[in-house]
N, C-alpha and C positions, 0 to 999 in steps of 0.2 A: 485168256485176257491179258496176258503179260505181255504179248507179242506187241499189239497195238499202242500201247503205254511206251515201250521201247523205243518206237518206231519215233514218238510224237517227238523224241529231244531232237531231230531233223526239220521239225516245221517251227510256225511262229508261235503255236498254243504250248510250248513247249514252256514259256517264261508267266504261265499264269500259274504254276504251280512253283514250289520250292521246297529246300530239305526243311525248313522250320514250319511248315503245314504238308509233312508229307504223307498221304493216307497209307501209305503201306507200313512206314515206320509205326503210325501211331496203332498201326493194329499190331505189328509186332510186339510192340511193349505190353501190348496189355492182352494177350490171345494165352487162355489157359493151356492150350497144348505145348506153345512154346517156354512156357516161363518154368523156372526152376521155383518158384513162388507165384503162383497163379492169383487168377480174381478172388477168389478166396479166402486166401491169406491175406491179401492188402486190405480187403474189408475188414479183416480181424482185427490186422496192426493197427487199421488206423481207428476201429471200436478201443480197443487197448489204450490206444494215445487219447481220446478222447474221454477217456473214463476215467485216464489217471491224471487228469487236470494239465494233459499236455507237456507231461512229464519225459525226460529228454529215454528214449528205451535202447537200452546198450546193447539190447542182444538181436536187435532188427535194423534191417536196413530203413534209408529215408526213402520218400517217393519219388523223389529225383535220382536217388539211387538204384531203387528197382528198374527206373527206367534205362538210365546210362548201362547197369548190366541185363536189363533183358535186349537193348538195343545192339550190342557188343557180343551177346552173344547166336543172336539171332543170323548176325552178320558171317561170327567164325563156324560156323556148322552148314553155312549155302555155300555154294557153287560161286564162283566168280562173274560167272554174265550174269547170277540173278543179284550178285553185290550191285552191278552197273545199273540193276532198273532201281535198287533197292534207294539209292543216295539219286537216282536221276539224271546222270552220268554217262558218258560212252568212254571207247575205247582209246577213244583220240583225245578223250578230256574233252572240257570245256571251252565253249569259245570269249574271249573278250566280253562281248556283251554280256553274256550271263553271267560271266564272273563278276563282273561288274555291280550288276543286279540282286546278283544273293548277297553280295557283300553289304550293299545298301540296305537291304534286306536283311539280315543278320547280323549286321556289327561287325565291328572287329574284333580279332579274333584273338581274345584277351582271357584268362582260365578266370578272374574274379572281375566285375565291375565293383569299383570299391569307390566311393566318397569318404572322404576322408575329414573328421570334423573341425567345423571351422575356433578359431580361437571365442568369435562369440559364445560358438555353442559350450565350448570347455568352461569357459566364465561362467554362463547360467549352471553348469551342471555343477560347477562349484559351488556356487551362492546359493544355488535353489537346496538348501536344507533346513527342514525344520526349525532347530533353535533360531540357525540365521532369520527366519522370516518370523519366530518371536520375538526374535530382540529388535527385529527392525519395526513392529509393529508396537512395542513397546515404547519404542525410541520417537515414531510421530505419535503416540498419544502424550508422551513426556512434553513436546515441544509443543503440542496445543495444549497443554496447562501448563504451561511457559514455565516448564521443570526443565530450561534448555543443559545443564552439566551432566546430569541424565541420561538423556536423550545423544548428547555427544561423545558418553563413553560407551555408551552401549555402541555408536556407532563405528568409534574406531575398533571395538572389538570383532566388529564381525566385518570390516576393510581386511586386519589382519589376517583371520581366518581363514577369510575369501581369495588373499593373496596369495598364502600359502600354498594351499590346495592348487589354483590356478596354476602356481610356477611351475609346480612338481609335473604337473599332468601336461603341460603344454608342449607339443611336439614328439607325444609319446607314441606309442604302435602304429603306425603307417607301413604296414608290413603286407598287407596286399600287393602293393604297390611293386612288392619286391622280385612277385612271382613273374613277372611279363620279362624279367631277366633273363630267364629258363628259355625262354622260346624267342626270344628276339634276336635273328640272324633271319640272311636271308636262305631265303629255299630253291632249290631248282622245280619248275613247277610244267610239264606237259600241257601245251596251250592248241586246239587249232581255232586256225584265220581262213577268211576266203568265203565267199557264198555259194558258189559251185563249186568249183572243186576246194574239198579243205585240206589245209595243210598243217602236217604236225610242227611244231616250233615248243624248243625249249627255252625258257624265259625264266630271270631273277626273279622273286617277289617275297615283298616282304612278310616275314611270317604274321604280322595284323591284316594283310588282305589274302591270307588262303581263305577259303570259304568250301564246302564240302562239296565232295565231285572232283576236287582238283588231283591231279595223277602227280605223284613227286616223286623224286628219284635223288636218292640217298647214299652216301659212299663213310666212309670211315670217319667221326669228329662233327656230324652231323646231328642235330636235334629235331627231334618229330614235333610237327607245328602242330599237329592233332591226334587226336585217336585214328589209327591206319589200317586199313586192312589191305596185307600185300599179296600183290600182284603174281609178281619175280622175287626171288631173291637168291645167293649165292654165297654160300659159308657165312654165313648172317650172324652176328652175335651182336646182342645188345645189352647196354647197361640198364638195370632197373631200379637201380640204389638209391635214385631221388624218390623210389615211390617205395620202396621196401626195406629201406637201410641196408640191404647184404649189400655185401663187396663182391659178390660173385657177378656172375655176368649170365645172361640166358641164350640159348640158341633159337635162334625164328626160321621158320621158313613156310613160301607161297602155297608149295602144294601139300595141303593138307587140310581135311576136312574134321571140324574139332565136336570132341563128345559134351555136352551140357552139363557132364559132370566135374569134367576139369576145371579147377581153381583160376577164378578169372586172369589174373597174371600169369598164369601158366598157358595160358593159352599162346601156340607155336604162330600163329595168323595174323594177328593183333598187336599191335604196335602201341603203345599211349605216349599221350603228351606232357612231354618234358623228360622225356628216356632219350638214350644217346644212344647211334651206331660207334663200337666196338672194333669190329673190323667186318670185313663184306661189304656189299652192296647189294641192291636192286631199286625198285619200284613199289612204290603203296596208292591204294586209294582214300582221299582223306573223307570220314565218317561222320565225325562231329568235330565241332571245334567251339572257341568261348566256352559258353558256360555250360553246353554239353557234352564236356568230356569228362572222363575220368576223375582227372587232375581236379576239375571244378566241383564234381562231389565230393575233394575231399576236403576243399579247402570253401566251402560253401557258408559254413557257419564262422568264416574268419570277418574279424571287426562287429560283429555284433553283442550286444553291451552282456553282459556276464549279470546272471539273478542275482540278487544283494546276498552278504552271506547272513549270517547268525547276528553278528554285530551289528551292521546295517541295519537289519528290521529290529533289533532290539533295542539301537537307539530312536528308531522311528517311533518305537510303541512306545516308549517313555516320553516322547514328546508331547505323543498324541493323550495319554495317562495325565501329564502336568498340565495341559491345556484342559482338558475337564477338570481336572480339580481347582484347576485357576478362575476358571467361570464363576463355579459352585462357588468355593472362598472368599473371593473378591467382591461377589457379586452380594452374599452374606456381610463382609466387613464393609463396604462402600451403605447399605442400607442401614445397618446398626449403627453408623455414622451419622447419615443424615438425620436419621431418629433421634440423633444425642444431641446432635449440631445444629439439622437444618440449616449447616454450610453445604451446597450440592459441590461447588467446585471444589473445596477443599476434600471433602470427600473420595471425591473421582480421585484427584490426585494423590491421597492414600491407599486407596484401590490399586493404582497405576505403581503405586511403589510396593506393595505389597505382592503385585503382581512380579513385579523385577524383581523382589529377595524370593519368590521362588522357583525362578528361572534360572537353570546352571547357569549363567553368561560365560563362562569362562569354559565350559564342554566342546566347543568347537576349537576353540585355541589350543586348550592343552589337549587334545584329543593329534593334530596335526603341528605340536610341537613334540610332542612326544615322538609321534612315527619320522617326525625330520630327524628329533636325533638320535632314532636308532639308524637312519640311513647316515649321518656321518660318523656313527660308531663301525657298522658295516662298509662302509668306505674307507676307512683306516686297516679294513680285516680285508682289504684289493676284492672288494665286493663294489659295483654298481648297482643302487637299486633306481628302478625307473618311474616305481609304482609305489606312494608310501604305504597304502593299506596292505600290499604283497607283505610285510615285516610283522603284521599285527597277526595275519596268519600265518606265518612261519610260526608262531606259537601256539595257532591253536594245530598247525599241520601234525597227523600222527599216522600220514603212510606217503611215503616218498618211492616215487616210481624212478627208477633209472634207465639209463640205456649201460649197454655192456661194455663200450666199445671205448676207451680213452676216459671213460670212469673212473671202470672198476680195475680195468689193466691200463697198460702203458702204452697201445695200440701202437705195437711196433712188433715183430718177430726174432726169437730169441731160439737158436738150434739146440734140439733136446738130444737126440742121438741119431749113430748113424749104423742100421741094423741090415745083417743077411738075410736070404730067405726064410732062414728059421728064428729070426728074432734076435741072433749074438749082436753083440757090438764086434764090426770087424772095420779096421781100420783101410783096407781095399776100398769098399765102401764111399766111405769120407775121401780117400785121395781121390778119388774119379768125378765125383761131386765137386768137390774142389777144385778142381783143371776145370770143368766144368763152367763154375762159376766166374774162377780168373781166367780165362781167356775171355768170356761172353763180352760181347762190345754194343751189343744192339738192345735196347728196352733194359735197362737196369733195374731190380725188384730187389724188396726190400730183403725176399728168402736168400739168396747172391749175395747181401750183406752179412746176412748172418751167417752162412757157413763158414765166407771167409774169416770173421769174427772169430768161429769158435774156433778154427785151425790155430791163426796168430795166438788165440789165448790159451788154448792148452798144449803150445810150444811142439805143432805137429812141426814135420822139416819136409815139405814134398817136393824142396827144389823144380817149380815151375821156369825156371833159367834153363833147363833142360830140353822145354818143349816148345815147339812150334807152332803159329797157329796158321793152319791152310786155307780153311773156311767155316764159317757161321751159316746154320741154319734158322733164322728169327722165329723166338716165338709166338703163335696166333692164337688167337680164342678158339681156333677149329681143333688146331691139331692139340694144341695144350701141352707144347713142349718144344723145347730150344736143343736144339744139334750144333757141335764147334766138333769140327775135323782136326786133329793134331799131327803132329810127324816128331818122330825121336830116335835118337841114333842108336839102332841094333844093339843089346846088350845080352847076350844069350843065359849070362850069369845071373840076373833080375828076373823078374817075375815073369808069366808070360805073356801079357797083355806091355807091358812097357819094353819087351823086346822087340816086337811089334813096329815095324817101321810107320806106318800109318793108321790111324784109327781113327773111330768116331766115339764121340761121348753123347748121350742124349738123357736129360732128364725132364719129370713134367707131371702131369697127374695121374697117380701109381696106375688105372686104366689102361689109360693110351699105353702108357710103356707096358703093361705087361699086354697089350694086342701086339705087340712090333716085335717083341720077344719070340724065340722057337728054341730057344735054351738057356740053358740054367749053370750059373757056376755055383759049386759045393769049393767056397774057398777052404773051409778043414781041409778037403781032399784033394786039393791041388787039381779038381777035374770037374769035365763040364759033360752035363748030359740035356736028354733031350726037355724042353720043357713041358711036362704032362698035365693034362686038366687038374690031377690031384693038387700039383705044384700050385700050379695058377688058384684054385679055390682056398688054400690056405695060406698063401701072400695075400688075398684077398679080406677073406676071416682075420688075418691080423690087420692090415688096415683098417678094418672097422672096428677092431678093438681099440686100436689108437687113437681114433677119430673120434669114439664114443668115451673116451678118458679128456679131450679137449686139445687132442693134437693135430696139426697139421701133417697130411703126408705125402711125400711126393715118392715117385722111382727111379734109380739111377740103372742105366742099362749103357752097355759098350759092344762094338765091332771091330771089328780086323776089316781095313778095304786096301785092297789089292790096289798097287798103283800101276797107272795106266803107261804102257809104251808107246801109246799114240795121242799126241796132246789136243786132236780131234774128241776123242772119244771121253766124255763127260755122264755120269751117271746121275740119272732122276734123284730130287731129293726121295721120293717115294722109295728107288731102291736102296738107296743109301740106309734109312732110316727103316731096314726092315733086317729079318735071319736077324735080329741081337742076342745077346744076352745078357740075360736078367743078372743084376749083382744084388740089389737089395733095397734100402730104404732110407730116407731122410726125414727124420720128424723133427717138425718146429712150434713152438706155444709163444703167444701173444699173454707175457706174467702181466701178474695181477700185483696194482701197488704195494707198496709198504705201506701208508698209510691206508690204503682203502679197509682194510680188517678194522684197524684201530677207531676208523671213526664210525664205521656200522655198529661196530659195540658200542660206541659212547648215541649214537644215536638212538639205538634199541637198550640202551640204560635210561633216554629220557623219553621212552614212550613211541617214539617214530619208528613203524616196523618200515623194510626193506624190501619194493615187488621190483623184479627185472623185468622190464619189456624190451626186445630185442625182434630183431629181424636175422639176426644170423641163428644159425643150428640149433636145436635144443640139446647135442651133444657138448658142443662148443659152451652153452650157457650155463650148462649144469656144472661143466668140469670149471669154469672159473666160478662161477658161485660158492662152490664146494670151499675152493683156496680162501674166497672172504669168510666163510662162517655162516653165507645165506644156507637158510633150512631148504634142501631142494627135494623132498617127500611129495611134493605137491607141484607137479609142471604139469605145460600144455602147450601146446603148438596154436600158430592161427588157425590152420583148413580145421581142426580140431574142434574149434571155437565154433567156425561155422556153422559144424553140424548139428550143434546143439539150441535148443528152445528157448525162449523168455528166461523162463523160471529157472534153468540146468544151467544158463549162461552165469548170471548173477552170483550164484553156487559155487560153481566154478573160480569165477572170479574172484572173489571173494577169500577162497582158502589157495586159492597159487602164489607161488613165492616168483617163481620163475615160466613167464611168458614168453616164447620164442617163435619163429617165423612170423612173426608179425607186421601187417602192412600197417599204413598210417591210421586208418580208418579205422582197424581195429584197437588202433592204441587210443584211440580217441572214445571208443564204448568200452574201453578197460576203464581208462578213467572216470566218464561219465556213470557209468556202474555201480562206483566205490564212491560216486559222491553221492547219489541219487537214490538208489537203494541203500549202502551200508553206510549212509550216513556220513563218512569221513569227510575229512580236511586236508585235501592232496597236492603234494606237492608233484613235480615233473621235472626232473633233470634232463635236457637232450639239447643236442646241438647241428643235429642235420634238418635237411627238409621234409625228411618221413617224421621227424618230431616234432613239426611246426602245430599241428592239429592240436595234439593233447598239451603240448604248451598253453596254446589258447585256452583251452576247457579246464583248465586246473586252477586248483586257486591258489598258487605259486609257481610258477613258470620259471626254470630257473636253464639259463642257458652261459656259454663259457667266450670267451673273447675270441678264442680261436674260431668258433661254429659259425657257419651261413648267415647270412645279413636276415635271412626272413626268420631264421629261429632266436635272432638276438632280439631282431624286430617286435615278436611275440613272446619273450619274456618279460616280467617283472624284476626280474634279479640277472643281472651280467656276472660271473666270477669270472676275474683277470687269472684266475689257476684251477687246474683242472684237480682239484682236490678237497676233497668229503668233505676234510675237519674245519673248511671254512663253514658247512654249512650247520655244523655241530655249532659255533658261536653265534651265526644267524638265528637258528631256534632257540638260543639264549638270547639272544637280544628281542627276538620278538616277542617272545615270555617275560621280559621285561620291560617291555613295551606294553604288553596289555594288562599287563599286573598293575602297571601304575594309572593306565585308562581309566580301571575298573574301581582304583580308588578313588579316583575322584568324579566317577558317578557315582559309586555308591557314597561316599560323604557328603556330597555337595545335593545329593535329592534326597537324604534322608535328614539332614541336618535345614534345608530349604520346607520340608515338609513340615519336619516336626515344630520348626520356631513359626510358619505360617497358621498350623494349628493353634499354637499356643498365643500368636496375635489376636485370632480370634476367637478363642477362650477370653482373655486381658478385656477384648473391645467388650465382651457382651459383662463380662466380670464388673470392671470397673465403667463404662458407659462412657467412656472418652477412650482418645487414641494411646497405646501403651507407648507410641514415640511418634514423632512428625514426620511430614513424609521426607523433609531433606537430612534427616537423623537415621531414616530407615536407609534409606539410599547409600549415606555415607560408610557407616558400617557393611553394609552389601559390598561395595566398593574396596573397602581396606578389607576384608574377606575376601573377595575374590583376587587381590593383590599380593595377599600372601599367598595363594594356591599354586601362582607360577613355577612355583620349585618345583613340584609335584615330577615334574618328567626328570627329572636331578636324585630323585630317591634311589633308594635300594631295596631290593627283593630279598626273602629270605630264598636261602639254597634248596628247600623240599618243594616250593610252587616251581621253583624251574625244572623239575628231574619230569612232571606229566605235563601233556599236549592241555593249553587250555581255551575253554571254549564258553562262549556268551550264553548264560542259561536265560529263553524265556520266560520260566517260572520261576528260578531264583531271585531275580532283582526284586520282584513285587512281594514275596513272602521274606526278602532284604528290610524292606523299609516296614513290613507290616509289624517286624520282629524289632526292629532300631530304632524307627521315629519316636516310638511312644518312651523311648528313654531322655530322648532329646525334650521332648514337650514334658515331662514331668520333672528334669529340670529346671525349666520356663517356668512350670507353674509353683515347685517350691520357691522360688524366688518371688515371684509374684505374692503369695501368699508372706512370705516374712517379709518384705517390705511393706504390704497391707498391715499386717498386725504388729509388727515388729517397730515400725516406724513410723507407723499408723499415717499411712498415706492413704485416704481415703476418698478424701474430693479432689475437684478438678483443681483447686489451688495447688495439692500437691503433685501437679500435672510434671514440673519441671524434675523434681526429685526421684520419681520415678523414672522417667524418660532414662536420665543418667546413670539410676540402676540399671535398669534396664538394659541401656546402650551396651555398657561396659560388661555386662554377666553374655548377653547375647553374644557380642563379638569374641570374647574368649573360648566361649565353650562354641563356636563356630572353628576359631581357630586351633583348637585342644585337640577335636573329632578327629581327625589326622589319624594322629598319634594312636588313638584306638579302632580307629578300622584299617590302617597298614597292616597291620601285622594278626596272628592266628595269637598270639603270648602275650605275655602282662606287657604292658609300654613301660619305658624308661626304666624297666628290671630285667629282663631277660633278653629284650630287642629297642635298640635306641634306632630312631631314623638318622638319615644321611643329615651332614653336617649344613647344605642348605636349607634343607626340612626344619631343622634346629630354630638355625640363623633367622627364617622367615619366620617363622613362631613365636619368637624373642621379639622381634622388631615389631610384630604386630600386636602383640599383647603390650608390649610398651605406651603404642602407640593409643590402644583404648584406652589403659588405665589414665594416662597421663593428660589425654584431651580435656577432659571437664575441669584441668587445674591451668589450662592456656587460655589467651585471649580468643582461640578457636573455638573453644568453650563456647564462650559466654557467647559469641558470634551465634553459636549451633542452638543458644540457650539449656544448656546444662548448669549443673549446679555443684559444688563441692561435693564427695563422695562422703561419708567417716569410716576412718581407718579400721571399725569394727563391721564394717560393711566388708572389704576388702577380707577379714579375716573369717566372716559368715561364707565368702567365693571360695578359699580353700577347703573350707571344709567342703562346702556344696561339690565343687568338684573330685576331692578323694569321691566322696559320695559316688558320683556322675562314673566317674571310672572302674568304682568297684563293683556297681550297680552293673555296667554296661557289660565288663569282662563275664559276669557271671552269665549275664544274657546270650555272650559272645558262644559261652562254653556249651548252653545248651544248646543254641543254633546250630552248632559246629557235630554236635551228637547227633543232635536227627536228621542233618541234610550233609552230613562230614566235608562240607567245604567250605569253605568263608568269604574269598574274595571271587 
């Protein structure tokens, strides 16, 4: 049946099908014999995903993933003419017309469609929050009971809010956008033309109109427009580092047929999109493209809005808590009025104000004055933050994932020593490495820096004025090593390789050089023998000792070449670079900061453990781990990861310190794991494009000035320095940031609660209103006017040393333990101005009011001072000098109102000065009372704020 299907891309029924409805793909993806996760298991995963309410599962692939690799690898394990029927395809490629067709058909050919949101939509998402849409519903019932100053401060508070928020967010992560960088050049792309006879023609085309089927042909500096599977190829090496973070580079080639057990990046056949040719060339057939490639599974979930955290929903649920109780209350003191009154209007509009004093108004303001000024405190410490709520988790953050690479070291190479075959340091060695290095003219690498380095600095003298350079062998990613021919004038008295009129030097990856090897110098013995398997296995056995301590290591090998007496006669690099001998070894390490130790301790002193996710070695990860202090008892590789189940993954994840070969995808179910299952608050430090993923999914993305536009894109936090201890004073800042959030929720809804309660104790008490509505309002008002400070305060030093986080059953057993301290001083007051000064009727309406006023707004303004802090107030913890300031001015300003013409305006009455000394005592009371309360709070749930 395959024959005829083949045959059809020669007629005209050929263009009723396409690769985005291709029936042999779709059976491929989903055919149990083929898949490495059969029908079986998808039913599982997706019974699993649907049982756990859709829960993101870090240890299983997506469904767009199974497909992209059961399609990838369906592909690398056929024959190449069944690739051709496979994508619909011939050998001559595609004609014009078709291409044309799937393109229209398919789109262009772009790794994410991404919309990017408009400034409307950032506005609504600003505004559309809870309190905002109380106080603004507060604000038109104020002005249809023509309460319009009300009504008008309610409304600039939530303009301000609303602005805030807006500015910060506007123009932030458009980072999709960044990917179509990767692959935007054009392609060389096999086209034929012609209705009888077709003719092959190679053609430019831009990489948004390849479309699958197209035949391209690739040389060195080239980016693959899609996932490929090739044709031809010829000493092929490509880069994989945009999808795996290594530096290493991998070898491809055409012919070969791949096992479905090999690790989808490992696959020799397959080529993905946004990988580079290295060096080599050939031809590929392109697979998928847009959004069914690789690259698009990984970046699939980028730009889509992030679950609220802890915060988020538990300011939601306070909202949604104060509006029930506002119903209830309001809806009691509006009816106990009319009862008393039979004014309806007047009533509503104490209703309406009763309702405003127990509404935070001021929550959304200091909640986003706060997070501004930890980002200009964080701006000051060469921090960009992009995201303000990024800052408020950095406090509650208490597992920070890193990358290894320019972190934790210096990502640069530093030459550790230069060793014989048996491990001595010999200085032979190092001279040959060195000529080596200074004469190399072609491709300069960073290892050639360092050698020369450690010569100049430990004062070798190898006089290169001495030597000549003949010619250069450049090096390749095939052969994996550089050749410089020298010449030096006869010295028979010197050693005997530098007596030596002409020579080769070749160093590279200890391998190759010990294959081009056939003997061996014993520099002790001044002699050279043959080089024997034994030899070769134990240079071997010690490079892997060295490699598995965190070193780099390369081979230095030399020859003696005869010069030639006929200037015809020119030897093969191949001969050249063969009969050597072996001299011995250069090892190099990429150190680990000076700071990077100092600030993992200071981070792991405040609660934030240290996971490494890397793509380079687990040898490599361990041995610089080891130099920070990271605990490495606990590692694992990606293909590692793989193997393992749901349940074994989580586990895993969970106790590793140090995660290695890891691709993007995987670092993005490391993270999703550790937030999803073990509950944490994770941060993500990375700066390449294999770190773009779990930047997004973390809920601190934190990336460097230096790193790729799409990882800076998908951060919340930019550092101008590539160094920890900036983010050691960030998790101070954020801990200081939501220490002062959370006091003034919890002040402002337990102090809003408790005096609401005790209004409507007073209404049903005394049967008139305990203050008016434009007296309630006013005090509300100068109460939430001195709150402002609140982000200006100070933290004691033990809440900042642990990670902290928004409890949803703290706040509510907060207020069930606090309010009733607040209303019990409401109601002793109530009562000793009842009896004490015997206000009893509505005549004494005025005199009370003015008690009232002035006890209400102080001990509104006092609360501060006793829910800051875990210790007595103003004895053992005094607040910040503008906490002070604003407390002073406000209490000024109550006492002093009923003795101004504002007064009498408000209708108040003179206080007596034995009233005022009844408040001191009542509040000693009020604070000795509350501490006591404080203390047993503090015992049974050990936390306070």
């Amino acid at each position: 049946m395959a024959t005829p299907r083949f045959f059809n891309f020669f007629n005209g029924n050929s263009h009723q099908n396409s690769s985005s409805s291709n029936p042999i793909r779709e059976h491929l993806v989903t055919r149990p014999d083929d898949l490495k996760h059969g029908f079986a298991n998808s039913v599982s995963v997706f019974l699993q995903r649907f049982m756990s309410g859709k829960k993101i599962d870090g240890g299983s692939r997506t469904e767009e993933e199974e497909k992209v690799y059961s399609w990838l690898y369906a592909l690398a394990k056929s024959d190449k003419d069944l690739v051709f029927e496979y994508v619909r395809s011939t050998e001559r490629g595609l004609s014009f017309t078709e291409a044309e067709r799937r393109l229209k058909e398919n789109g262009p050919n772009v790794p994410v469609e991404y919309r990017f949101p408009s400034w409307w939509h950032l506005l609504w998402t600003a505004f559309f929050h809870p309190f905002n849409i109380i106080l603004i519903v507060l604000s038109a019932l104020s002005y249809l009971a023509s309460d319009n100053p009300n009504g008008c401060i309610m409304l600039v508070l939530v303009f301000i809010s609303v602005s805030l928020r807006f500015y910060q967010e506007y123009g932030s992560s458009k980072a999709a956008m960044k990917l179509s960088e990767l692959v935007r050049c054009p392609v060389k792309v096999q086209r034929c033309a012609g209705r009888v006879v077709q003719t092959e023609l190679i053609v430019q085309v831009d990489q948004r109109d390849i479309v699958p089927g197209d035949i391209i042909i690739f040389e060195p500096g080239d980016l693959f427009p899609g996932d490929v599977r090739l044709l031809t190829s010829k000493h092929l090496v490509v880069s994989q580092s945009s999808l795996t973070g290594e530096s290493g580079v991998t070898e491809k080639t055409a012919d070969i047929k791949e096992d479905p057990s090999t690790p989808l990046l490992d696959l020799k056949n397959i080529c993905f999109m946004g990988t580079s040719v290295v060096s080599g060339c050939g031809t590929g057939l392109i697979v998928s493209t847009g959004s069914k490639t690789y690259m698009s599974t990984m970046f699939s979930n980028i730009g889509k809005q992030k679950p609220l955290d802890y915060f988020e929903k538990g300011v939601r649920r306070i909202s949604y808590v104060l509006i029930a109780v506002m119903l209830v209350v309001v809806t009691a003191i509006v009816l106990t009025c009319y009862f008393t009154s039979y004014d309806l209007s007047q009533s509503i509009l104490f209703g309406i104000s009763v309702a405003c004093a127990l509404t935070p108004q001021m929550l959304p303001l200091i909640v986003n004055t706060s997070l501004a000024k930890g980002a200009l405190a964080m701006a000051r410490d060469r921090c960009i933050v992009k995201s303000l709520t990024a800052i408020r988790d950095m406090g509650s953050m208490d597992i920070l994932c890193i990358d290894k690479t320019g972190t934790l070291t210096m990502n640069r190479a530093i030459m550790v020593n230069h060793l014989d075959s048996w491990g001595l340091p010999k200085e032979k060695v190092l001279r040959f490495a060195f000529l080596n290095a200074y004469f190399k003219t072609e491709q300069k690498y960073p290892l050639d820096d360092a050698i020369l380095a450690y010569v100049y600095t430990n004062g070798y003298r190898f006089q290169p004025s001495k030597w000549k350079k003949i010619d250069e062998i450049p090096f390749d990613f095939t052969r994996r090593r550089v050749s410089v021919i020298l010449e030096t004038e006869s010295n028979p008295k010197e050693d005997s390789y530098q007596s030596l009129e002409r020579f080769v030097v070749t160093k590279g990856a200890l391998e190759e050089i010990i294959n081009l090897c056939c003997f061996i110098d014993h520099i002790d013995q001044d002699a050279i023998t043959t080089f024997s398997l034994e030899d070769q296995q134990r240079i071997l056995n010690m490079g892997e000792e060295l490699s598995y301590e965190g070193l780099r290591v390369i081979g230095v090998a030399v020859k003696r070449l005869q010069r030639k007496t006929s200037e015809g006669s020119i030897d093969s690099d191949e001969a050249i670079e063969s009969e050597m001998i072996f001299l011995g070894l250069i090892t190099f390490f990429d150190p680990p900061k000076d700071s990077a130790k100092q600030a993992l301790w200071r981070l792991a002193e405040k609660g934030v453990k240290a996971k490494v996710l890397t793509g380079d070695s687990l040898s490599l990860a361990v041995k610089v781990c080891q130099e920070v202090g990271i605990r490495t008892t606990h590692v694992i590789t990606g293909p590692d990861l793989e193997l393992l189940d749901q349940d074994l993954f989580h586990e895993t994840v969970k106790g590793a310190t140090v995660l290695a070969r890891l691709t993007p995808t995987q670092k993005l179910r490391v993270v999703q794991s550790l937030q999803m299952v073990g509950n944490h608050v994770v941060g993500f430090l990375g700066d390449g494009i294999n770190d773009s993923l779990a930047l997004d999914a973390a809920n601190v993305g934190i990336s460097v000035d230096s790193g790729v536009s799409v990882a800076k894109d998908f951060a919340d936090i930019i550092l101008l320095e590539k160094d920890l201890n900036v983010l050691v004073a960030g998790v101070e800042r954020g801990r200081l940031t939501f220490a002062n959030t959370m006091k003034y929720i919890k002040m402002s809804v337990i102090a809003n609660v408790g005096s609401v309660l005790s209004i409507l104790i007073a209404t049903l008490f005394l049967r008139y209103e305990p203050l008016t509505p434009r007296q309630l309002i006013t005090q509300n008002f100068l109460y939430n006017f001195g709150q402002i400070v609140i982000p200006w305060d100070k933290v004691e030093e033990d809440y900042v040393k642990t990670p902290q986080s928004f409890s949803r059953k703290g706040l509510p057993m907060f207020i069930l333990w606090n309010a009733p301290v607040c209303t019990l001083c409401d109601l002793v007051t109530l009562l000793f101005v009842y009896f004490y000064y015997r206000a009893y009727t509505a005549n004494d309406a005025r005199f009370f009011h003015s008690a009232w006023f002035t006890e209400g707004l102080l001990m509104q303004t006092l609360i501060i001072h006793l829910i800051r802090t875990e210790k007595i107030p103003f004895i053992q913890e005094v607040a910040s000098w503008p906490v002070i300031c604003s407390t002073v001015i406000v209490s000024a300003i109550g006492i002093a109102i009923p003795f101004t013409p504002i007064g009498k305006v408000m209708d108040f009455v003179r206080l007596p000065f034995s009233y005022y000394g009844f408040l001191v005592v009542l509040f000693i009371g009020y604070f000795s009372v509350g501490q006591v309360v404080k203390r047993i709070y503090i015992l049974i749930y050990h936390k306070w704020l």
